[in-house]
Structures are given as structure tokens and as C-alpha cells.
C-alpha positions in Angstrom: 88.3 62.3 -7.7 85.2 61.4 -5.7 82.4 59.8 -6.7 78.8 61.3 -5.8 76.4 58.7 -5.2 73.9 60.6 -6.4 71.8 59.3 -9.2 72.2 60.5 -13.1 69.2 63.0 -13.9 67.1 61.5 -16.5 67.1 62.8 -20.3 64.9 64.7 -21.7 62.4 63.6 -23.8 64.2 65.1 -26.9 67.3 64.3 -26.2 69.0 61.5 -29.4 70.2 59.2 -26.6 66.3 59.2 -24.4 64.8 56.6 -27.0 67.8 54.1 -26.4 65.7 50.7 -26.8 66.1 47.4 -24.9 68.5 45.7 -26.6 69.6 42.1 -25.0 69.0 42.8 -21.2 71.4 45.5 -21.5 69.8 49.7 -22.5 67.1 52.0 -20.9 63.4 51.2 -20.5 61.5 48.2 -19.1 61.6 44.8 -21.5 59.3 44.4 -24.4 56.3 42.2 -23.2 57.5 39.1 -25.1 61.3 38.8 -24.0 61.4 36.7 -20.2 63.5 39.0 -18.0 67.2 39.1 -18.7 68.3 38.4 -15.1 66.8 35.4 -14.8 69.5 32.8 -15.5 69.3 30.6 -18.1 70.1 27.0 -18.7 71.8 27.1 -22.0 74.5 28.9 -20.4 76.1 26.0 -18.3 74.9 23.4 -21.3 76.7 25.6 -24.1 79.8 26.0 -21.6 79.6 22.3 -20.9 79.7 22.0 -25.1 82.2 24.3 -25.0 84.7 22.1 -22.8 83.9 19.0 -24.4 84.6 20.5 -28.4 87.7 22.0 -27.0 88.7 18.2 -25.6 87.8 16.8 -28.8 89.6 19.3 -30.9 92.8 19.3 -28.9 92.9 15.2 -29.1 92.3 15.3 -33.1 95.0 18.3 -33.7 97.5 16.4 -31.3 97.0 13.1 -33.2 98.7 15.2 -36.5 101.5 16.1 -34.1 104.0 13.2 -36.1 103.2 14.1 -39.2 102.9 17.7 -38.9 106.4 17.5 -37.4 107.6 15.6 -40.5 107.4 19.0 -42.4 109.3 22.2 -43.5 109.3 24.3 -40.9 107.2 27.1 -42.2 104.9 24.7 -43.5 104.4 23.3 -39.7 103.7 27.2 -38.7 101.7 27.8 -41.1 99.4 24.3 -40.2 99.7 25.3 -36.8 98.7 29.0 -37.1 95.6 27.5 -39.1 94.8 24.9 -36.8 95.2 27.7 -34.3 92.4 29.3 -35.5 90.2 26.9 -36.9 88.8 26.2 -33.8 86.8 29.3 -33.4 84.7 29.1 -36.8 81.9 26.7 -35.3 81.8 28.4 -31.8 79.8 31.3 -33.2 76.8 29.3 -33.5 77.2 28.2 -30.2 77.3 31.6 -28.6 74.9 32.8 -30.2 72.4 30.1 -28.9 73.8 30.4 -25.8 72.8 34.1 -25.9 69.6 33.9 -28.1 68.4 30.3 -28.1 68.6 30.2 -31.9 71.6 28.9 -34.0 71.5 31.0 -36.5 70.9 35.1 -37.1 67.0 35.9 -38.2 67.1 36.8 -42.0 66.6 40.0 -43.0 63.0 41.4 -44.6 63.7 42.1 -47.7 
């Protein structure tokens, strides 16, 4: 198969997909007037990865302090803790991304 450098031909104006708005840097069209461009970096990215590494840390340090007395238990009780304790440590990260991504910590309500 080869690839033709050749640009895409634009849509027409009445095509479904031609009114495809700027949605997070990513989409057709030029930003709204009010968003900063999307290239340009952005410094909550290296502080929210920063966060990132330093939760994990903590995490892993707390869940590895259980180790003896998780240990102490019936086996499917231990893989159940550790299947939990597997996953536990995704629920606050949301938050996180999301101000990493948006610079808010939480999703804007919805008008009612």
C-alpha cells in the first residue's frame, strides 16, 4: 500500500462530520477565543506527574506495611485484600488527571 502525501480535501459545508468542534486541543477549526493554545505546554503536567510518583511511593509503603498481617490470613481472603488493594489505588487519581488536563479538580455541573 502506498501512502500519497497528498492532503485530505476538505468537507463540505453540509457534510455531518464539517461542524466537528474544538474539543481539548484535539478536532477541526481554530480554538475558541478563551482557551490558550493547546500546544503550549503546560506546567501542571510535570507537577501532577511529580504527584503522581510521590502517591504511588506513599501508597506502596502503606499497603506493604499490611504485608504480616495480610499474610496471616485464609488464602482467598489475602487475594481478595490484594485484588482490592490492587485497585484502590486508582479511585483518587481521577481527580488528578483531570486537573492535569483541565486545571479544575472536579467536572463543571450540569445546567439544569
Amino acid at each position: 500500500v502506498r501512502l500519497s502525501a497528498r492532503p485530505r480535501p476538505a468537507l463540505p459545508p453540509h457534510h455531518p462530520f464539517s461542524k466537528i468542534h474544538w474539543v481539548a486541543g484535539r478536532g477541526r477549526g481554530p480554538a475558541p477565543p478563551n482557551r490558550k493554545d493547546p500546544m503550549e505546554p503546560s506546567w501542571r503536567k510535570p507537577a501532577g506527574v511529580i504527584g503522581l510518583l510521590l502517591y504511588l511511593t506513599l501508597y506502596a509503603g502503606l499497603v506493604s506495611s499490611f504485608a504480616d498481617a495480610l499474610s496471616s490470613l485464609p488464602q482467598a481472603l489475602m487475594v481478595i485484600a490484594y485484588i482490592v488493594l490492587g485497585i484502590a489505588w486508582l479511585l483518587p487519581l481521577r481527580p488528578l488527571f483531570l486537573w492535569m488536563n483541565t486545571g479544575r479538580w472536579t467536572f463543571p455541573k450540569e445546567p439544569k
